[in-house]
C-alpha positions in Angstrom: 33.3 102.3 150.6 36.8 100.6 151.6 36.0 98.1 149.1 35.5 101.0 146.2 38.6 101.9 147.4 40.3 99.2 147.5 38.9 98.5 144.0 40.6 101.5 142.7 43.8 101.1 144.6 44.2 97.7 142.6 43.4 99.0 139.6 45.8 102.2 139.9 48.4 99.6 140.8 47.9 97.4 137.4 47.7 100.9 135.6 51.0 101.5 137.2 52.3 97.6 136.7 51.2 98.3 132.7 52.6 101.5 132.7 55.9 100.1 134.4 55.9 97.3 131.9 55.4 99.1 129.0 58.4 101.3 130.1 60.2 98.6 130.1 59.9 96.8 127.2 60.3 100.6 125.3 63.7 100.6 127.1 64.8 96.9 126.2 64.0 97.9 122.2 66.1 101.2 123.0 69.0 99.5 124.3 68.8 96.8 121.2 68.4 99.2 118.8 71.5 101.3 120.4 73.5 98.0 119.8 72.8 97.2 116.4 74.1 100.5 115.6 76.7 100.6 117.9 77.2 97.2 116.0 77.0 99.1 112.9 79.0 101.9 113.2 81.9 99.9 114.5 81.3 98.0 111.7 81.9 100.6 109.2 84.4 102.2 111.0 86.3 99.1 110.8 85.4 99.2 107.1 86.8 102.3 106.4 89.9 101.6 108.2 91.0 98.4 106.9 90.2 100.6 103.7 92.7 103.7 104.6 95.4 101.1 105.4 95.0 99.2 102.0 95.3 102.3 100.9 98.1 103.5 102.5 99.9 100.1 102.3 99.8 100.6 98.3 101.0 103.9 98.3 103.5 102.7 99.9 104.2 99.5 97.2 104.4 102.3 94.6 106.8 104.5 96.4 109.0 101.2 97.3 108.8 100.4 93.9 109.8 104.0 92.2 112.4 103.9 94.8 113.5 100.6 93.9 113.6 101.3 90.1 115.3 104.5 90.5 118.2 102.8 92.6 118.5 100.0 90.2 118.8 102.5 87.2 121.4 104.2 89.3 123.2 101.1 89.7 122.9 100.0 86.1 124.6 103.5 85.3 127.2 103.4 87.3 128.1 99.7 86.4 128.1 100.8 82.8 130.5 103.6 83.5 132.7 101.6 85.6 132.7 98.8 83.1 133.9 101.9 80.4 136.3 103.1 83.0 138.1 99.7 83.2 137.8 99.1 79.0 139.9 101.9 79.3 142.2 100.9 81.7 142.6 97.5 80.3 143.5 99.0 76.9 145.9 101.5 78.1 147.4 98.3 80.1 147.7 96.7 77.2 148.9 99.9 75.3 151.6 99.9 78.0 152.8 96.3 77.6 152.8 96.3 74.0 155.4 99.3 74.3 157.4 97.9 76.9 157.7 94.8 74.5 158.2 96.1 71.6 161.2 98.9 73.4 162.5 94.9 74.5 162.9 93.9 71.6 164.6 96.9 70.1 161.4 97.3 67.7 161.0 101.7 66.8 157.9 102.9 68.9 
């Protein structure tokens, strides 16, 4: 009888060693599987926000750009109208000297 028992103590105990290993080796394939998507999710999220930021950093090109052309047009304008500005200047200058020459000279206006 203590040898039956025995018996059936031993194999309870490799049951348990089975059961315990079995355990195991479902919680090692857990924990892998929880790092490949870990591994994937980070991944993706990665993904997505190198994405968002190319994005962003074009939206940004464009608006630099419309800015850009929009203060460049500006600048053209007001260059042209200071350049029209000092054609007139110049040839009221000129205007001026020609009469203060000519009233020199004793020539009639």
């Amino acid at each position: 009888m203590p040898d039956d028992i025995l018996s059936e103590l031993r194999a309870r105990e490799e049951e348990m060693e089975a059961l315990i290993n079995d355990a195991r080796q479902r919680a090692a394939r857990i924990r892998e599987e929880a790092a490949r998507e870990a591994r994937a999710l980070k991944e993706s999220l990665v993904a997505a926000a190198d994405a968002e930021a190319a994005r962003l950093a074009a939206s940004e090109r464009e608006k630099t750009d419309r800015d850009a052309g929009e203060i460049e047009e500006k600048g053209r304008k007001e260059a042209s109208e200071l350049r029209e500005h000092g054609e007139r200047k110049f040839e009221g200058a000129v205007s001026e000297v020609m009469r203060f020459l000519m009233e020199s000279i004793g020539a009639p206006r």
